[in-house]
C-alpha positions as CSV (number, residue, x, y, z in Angstrom):
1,X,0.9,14.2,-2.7
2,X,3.6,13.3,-5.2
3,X,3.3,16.0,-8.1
4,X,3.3,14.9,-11.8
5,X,5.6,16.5,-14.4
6,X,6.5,16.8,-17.9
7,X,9.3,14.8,-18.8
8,X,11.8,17.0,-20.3
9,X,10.9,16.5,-24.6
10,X,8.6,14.1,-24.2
11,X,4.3,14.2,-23.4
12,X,4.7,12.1,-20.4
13,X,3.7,12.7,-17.3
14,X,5.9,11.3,-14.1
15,X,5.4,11.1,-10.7
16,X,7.8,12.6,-8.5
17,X,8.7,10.6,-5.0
18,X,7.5,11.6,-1.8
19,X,8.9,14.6,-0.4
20,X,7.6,15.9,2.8
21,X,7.1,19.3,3.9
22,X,7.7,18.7,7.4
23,X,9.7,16.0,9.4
24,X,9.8,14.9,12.9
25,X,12.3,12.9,15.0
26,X,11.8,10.6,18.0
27,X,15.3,11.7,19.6
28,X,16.0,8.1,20.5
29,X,15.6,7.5,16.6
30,X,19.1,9.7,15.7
31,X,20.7,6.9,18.0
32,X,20.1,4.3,15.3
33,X,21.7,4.2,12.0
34,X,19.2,4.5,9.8
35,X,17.2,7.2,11.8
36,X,20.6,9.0,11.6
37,X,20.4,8.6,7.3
38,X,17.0,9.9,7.7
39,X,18.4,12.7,9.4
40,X,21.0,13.9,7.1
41,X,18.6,13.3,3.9
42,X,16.2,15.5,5.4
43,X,18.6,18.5,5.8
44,X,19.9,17.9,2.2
45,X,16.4,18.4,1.2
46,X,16.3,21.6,3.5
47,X,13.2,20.3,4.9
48,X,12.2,21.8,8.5
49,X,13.0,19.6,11.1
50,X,11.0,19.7,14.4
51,X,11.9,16.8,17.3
52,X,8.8,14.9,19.4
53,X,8.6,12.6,22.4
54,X,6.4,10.3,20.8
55,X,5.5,9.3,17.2
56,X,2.2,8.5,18.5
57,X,1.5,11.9,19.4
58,X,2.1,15.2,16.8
59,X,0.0,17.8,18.0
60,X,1.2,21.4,16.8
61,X,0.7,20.4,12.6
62,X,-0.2,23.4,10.6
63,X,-3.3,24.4,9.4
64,X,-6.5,26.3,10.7
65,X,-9.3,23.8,10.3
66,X,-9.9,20.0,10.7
67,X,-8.8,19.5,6.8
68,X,-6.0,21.8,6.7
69,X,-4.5,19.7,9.5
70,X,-5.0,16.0,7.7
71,X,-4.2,17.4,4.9
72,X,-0.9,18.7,6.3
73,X,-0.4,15.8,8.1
74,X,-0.2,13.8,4.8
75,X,2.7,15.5,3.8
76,X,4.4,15.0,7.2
77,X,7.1,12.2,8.0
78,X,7.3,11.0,11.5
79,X,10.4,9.5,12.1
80,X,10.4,6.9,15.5
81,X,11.2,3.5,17.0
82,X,9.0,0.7,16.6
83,X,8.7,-0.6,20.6
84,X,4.9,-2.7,19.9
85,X,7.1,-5.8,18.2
86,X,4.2,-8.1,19.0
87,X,2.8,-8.3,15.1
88,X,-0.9,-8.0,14.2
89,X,-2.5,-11.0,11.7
90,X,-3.0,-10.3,8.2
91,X,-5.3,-12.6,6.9
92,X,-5.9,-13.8,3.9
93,X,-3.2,-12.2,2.4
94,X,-0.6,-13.4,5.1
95,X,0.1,-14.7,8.5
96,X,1.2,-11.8,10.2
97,X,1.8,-7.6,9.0
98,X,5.2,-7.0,9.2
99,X,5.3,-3.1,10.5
100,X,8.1,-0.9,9.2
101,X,5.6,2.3,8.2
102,X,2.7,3.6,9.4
103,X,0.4,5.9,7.5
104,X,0.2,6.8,3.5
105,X,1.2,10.1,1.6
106,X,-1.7,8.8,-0.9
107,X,-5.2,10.5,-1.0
108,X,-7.2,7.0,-2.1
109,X,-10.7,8.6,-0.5
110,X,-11.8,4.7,0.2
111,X,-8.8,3.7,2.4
112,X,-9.1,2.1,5.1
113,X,-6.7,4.2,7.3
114,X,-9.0,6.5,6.8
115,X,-10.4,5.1,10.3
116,X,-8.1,3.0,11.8
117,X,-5.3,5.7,11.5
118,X,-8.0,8.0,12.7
119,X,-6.7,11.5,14.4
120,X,-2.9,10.5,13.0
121,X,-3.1,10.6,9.3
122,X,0.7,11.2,9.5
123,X,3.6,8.8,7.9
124,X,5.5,7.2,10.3
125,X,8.4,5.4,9.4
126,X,10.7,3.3,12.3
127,X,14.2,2.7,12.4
128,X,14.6,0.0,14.7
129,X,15.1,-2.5,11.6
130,X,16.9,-5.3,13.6
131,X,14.5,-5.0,16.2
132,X,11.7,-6.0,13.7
133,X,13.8,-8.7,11.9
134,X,14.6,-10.2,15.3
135,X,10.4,-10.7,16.4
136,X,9.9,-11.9,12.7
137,X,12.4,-14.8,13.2
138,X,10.6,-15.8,16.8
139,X,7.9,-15.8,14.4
140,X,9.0,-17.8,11.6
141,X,11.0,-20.0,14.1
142,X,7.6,-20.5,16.3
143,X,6.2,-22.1,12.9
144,X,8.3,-24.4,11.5
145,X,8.0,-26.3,9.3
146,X,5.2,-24.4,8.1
147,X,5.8,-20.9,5.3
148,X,5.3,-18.0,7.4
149,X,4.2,-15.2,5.3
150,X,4.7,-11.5,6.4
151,X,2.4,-8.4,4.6
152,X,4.8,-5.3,4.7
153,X,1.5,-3.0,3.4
154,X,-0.9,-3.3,5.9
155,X,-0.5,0.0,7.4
156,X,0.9,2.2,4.4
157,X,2.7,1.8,1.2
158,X,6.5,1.1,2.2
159,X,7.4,1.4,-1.8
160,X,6.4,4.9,-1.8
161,X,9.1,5.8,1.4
162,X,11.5,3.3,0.1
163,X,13.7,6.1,-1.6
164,X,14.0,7.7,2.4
165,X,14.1,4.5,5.0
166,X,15.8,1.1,2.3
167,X,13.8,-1.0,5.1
168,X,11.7,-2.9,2.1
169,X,15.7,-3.7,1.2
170,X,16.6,-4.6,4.3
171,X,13.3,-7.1,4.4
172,X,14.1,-8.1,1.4
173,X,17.4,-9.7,2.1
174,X,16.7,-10.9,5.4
175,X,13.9,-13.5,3.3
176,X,16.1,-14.0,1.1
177,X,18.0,-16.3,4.1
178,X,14.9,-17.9,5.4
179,X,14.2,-21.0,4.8
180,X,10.4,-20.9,6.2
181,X,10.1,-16.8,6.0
182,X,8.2,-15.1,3.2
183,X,7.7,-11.3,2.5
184,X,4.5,-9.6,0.3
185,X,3.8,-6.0,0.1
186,X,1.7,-4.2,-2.1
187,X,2.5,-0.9,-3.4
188,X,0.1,2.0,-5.6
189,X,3.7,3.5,-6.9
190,X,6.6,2.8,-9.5
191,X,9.1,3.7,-7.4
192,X,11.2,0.2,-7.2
193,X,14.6,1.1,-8.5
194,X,16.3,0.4,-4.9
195,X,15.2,-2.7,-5.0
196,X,16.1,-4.3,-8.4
197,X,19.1,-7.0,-8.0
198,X,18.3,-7.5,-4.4
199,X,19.4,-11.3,-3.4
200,X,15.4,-12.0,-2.8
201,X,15.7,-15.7,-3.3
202,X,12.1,-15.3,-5.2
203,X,11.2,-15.1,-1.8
204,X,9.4,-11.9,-1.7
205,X,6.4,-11.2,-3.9
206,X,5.4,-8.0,-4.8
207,X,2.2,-6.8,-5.7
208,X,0.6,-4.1,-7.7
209,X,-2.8,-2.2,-6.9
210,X,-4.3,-1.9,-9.8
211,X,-8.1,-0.7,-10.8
212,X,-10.1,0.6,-13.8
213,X,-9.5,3.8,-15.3
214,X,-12.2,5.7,-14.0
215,X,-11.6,4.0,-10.3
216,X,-7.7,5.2,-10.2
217,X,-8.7,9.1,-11.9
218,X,-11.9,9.5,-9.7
219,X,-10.5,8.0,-6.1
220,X,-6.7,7.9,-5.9
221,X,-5.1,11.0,-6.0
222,X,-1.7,11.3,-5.1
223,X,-0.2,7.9,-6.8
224,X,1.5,6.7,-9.6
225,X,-0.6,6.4,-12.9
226,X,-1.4,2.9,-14.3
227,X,1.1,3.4,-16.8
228,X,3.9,3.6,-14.0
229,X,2.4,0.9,-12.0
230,X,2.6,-1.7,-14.9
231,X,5.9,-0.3,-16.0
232,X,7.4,-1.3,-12.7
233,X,5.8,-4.4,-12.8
234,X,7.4,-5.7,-15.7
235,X,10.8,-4.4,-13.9
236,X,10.1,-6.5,-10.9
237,X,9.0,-9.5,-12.9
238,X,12.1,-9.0,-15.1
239,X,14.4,-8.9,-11.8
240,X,13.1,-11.9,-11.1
241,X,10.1,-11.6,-8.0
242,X,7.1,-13.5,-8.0
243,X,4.7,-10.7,-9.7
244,X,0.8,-10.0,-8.4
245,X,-1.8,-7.6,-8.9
246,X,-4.4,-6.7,-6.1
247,X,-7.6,-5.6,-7.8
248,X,-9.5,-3.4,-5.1
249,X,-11.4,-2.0,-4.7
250,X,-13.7,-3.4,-7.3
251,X,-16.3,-0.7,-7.5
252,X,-19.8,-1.2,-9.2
253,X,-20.9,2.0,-11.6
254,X,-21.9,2.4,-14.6
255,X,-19.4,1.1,-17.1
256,X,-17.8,-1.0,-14.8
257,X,-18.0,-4.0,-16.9
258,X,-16.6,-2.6,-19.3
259,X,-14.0,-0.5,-17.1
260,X,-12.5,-3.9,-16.1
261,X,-12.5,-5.5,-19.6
262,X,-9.7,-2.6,-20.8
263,X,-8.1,-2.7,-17.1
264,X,-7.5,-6.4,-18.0
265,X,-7.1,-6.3,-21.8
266,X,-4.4,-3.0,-20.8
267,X,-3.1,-5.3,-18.2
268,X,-2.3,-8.1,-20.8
269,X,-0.8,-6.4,-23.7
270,X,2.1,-4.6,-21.2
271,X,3.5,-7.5,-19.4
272,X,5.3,-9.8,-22.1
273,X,5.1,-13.9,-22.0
274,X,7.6,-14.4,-19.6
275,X,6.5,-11.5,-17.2
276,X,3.0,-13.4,-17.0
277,X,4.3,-16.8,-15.3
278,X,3.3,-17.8,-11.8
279,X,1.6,-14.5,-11.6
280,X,-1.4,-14.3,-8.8
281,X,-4.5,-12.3,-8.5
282,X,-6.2,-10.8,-5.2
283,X,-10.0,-9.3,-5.7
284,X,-11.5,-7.0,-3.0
285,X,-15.0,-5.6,-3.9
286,X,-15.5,-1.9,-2.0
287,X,-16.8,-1.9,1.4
288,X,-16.7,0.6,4.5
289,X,-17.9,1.4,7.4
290,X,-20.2,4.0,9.3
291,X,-17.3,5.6,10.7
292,X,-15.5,5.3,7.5
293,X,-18.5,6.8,5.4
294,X,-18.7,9.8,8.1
295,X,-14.7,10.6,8.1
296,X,-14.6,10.0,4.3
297,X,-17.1,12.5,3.7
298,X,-15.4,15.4,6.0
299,X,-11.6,14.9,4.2
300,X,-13.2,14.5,0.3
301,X,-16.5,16.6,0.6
302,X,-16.6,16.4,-3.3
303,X,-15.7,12.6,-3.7
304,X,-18.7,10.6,-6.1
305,X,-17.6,7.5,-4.0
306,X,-21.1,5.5,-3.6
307,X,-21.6,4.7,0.1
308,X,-25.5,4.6,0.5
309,X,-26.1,1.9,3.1
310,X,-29.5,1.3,1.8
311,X,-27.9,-0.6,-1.8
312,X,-25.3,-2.5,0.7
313,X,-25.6,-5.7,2.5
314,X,-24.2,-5.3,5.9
315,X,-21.4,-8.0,6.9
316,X,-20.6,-8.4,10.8
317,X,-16.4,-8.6,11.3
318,X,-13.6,-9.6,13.7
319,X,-14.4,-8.1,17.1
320,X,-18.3,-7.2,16.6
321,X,-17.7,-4.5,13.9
322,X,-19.5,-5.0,10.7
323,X,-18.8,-3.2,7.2
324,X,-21.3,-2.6,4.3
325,X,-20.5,-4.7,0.9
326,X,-22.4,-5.0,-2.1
327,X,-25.5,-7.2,-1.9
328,X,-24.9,-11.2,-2.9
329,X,-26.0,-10.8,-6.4
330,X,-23.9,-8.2,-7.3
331,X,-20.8,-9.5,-5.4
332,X,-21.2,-12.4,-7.4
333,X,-21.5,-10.9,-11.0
334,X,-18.5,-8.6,-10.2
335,X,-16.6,-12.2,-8.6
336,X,-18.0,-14.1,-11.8
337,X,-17.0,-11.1,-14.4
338,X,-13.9,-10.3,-13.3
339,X,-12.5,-14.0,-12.7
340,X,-13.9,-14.4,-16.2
341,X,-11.7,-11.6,-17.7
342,X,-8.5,-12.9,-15.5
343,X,-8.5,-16.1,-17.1
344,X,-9.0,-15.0,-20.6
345,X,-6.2,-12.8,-20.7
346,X,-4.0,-14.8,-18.1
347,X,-4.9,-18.5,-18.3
348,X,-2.2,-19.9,-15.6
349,X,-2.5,-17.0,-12.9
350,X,-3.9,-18.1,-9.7
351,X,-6.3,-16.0,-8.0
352,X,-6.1,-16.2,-4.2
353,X,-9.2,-15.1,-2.9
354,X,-12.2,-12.7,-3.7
355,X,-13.4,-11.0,-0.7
């Protein structure tokens, strides 16, 4: 996970960009420019270098046991060609995920990947830019007139291996052309220095995971602090993006009410005037999944994450599977508490959905 330091003088802690311990190369990836920059940054880094025949397939990772292995495997970067260019819906937040990275070097013990990455907890990364670029304008050309809107987060956090691949960049600019094409990520890190001055056209928006104090210290090891989050915020708003903030996953404890009340009040006393215009709000309460509760509980044996299914309401999903929410009442007081707190603080922010 990315380590924290002392700034040099100053009580500050910082965190440090991804750096793996271990890389692997698709050999067909070194045949692409950017799989070739990959390359070359890696053995500046001195980082081993091992080659594979598939990115979908690592099998010799370190470690001894089960954990030792995933948690190797989160500081491994899989480096391959994106050949699946048919692209998976991401509703509500978009029309379609966008996939230029697979896999997170986070530890968030309520993630999603958690299952649907299952046995490959690895971060994959894919070269094959114009590839991508090319099946997102069949996309965006298939629509027309109509705003297609691609989610570049669905599968990782592409802000957090920006500083190694410059695909978000490459994304980036290729909106910035289209007249019906939209990009949105969402990002738990401050790392957006490569992609201040970019010609975005305003548009790409670019959203910030954000979450109470005791949520971000108690479940998301391995990211940047809040601190970093909002600073980097007001950088993007400053260069000029469309600025969001993704609340999720709202958690009910105790003290959450008033948890959310500083998140917000925090929130609110950062960004400045201008920083706070056209600014949009996403709210996800917490939900898993059997499978989820069972692999959760194996990779963070000590985590206080609540997942009794007895206090949940069970909600069926897209093909059959159902996840466990919190019961009507309380999704409603959290909806109702937290809209509340939005629109004190930020009276012309939209907020997009609660689910």
């Amino acid at each position: 996970m990315p380590t924290q330091v002392l700034e040099a003088g100053r009580k500050k802690l910082v965190t440090k960009p991804f750096l793996p311990d271990l890389v692997y190369f698709e050999p067909d990836a070194l045949e692409y420019p950017k799989g070739r920059k990959i390359y070359d940054w890696a053995k500046s880094h001195g980082l081993p270098i091992r080659m594979t025949t598939s990115h979908n397939r690592i099998t010799d990772l370190p470690g001894d046991t089960e954990l030792e292995k995933y948690r190797n495997a989160k500081r491994t970067l899989v480096v391959g060609i994106r050949k699946t260019l048919k692209f998976d819906t991401s509703k509500p937040s978009a029309e379609y995920a966008i996939p230029i990275s697979t896999g997170c070097m986070g530890h968030c013990h309520y993630c999603y990947l958690q299952t649907t990455l299952g046995a490959k907890p690895y971060v994959r990364v894919y070269v094959n830019t114009d590839d991508i670029l090319r099946a997102a304008q069949q996309y965006i050309d298939e629509r027309k007139p109509e705003i297609t809107r691609f989610e570049a987060a669905c599968t990782s956090d592409p802000v957090g291996l920006e500083h190694i691949t410059g695909s978000l960049q490459d994304l980036i600019e290729f909106m910035g052309k289209q007249e019906y094409g939209r990009l949105r990520f969402v990002t738990k890190y401050h790392h957006v220095e490569p992609l201040i001055g970019l010609n975005h056209q305003l548009h790409t928006r670019i959203r910030f995971s954000i979450n109470s104090d005791y949520v971000i210290r108690t479940f998301e090891p391995g990211t940047s602090r809040f601190e970093e989050r909002i600073e980097a915020a007001s950088k993007i708003a400053k260069a000029g993006y469309p600025l969001g903030f993704i609340i999720a996953p709202i958690i009910w404890y105790d003290g959450w009410e008033q948890g959310y009340t500083e998140l917000l009040e925090k929130l609110a006393e950062r960004l400045e005037l201008q920083e706070k215009t056209d600014l949009t709000f996403e709210l996800i309460q917490h939900r898993f999944t059997k499978t989820a509760k069972r692999v959760i509980e194996q990779r963070y044996p000590k985590t206080k994450l609540e997942m009794d299914e007895a206090k949940r309401k069970y909600k069926w999903g897209r093909w059959g599977q159902g996840k466990y929410v919190y019961p009507d009442e309380q999704a409603e007081a959290l909806r109702m508490f937290i809209t509340e707190q939005i629109f004190l603080h930020f009276p012309d922010a939209r907020i997009e959905y609660f689910t």
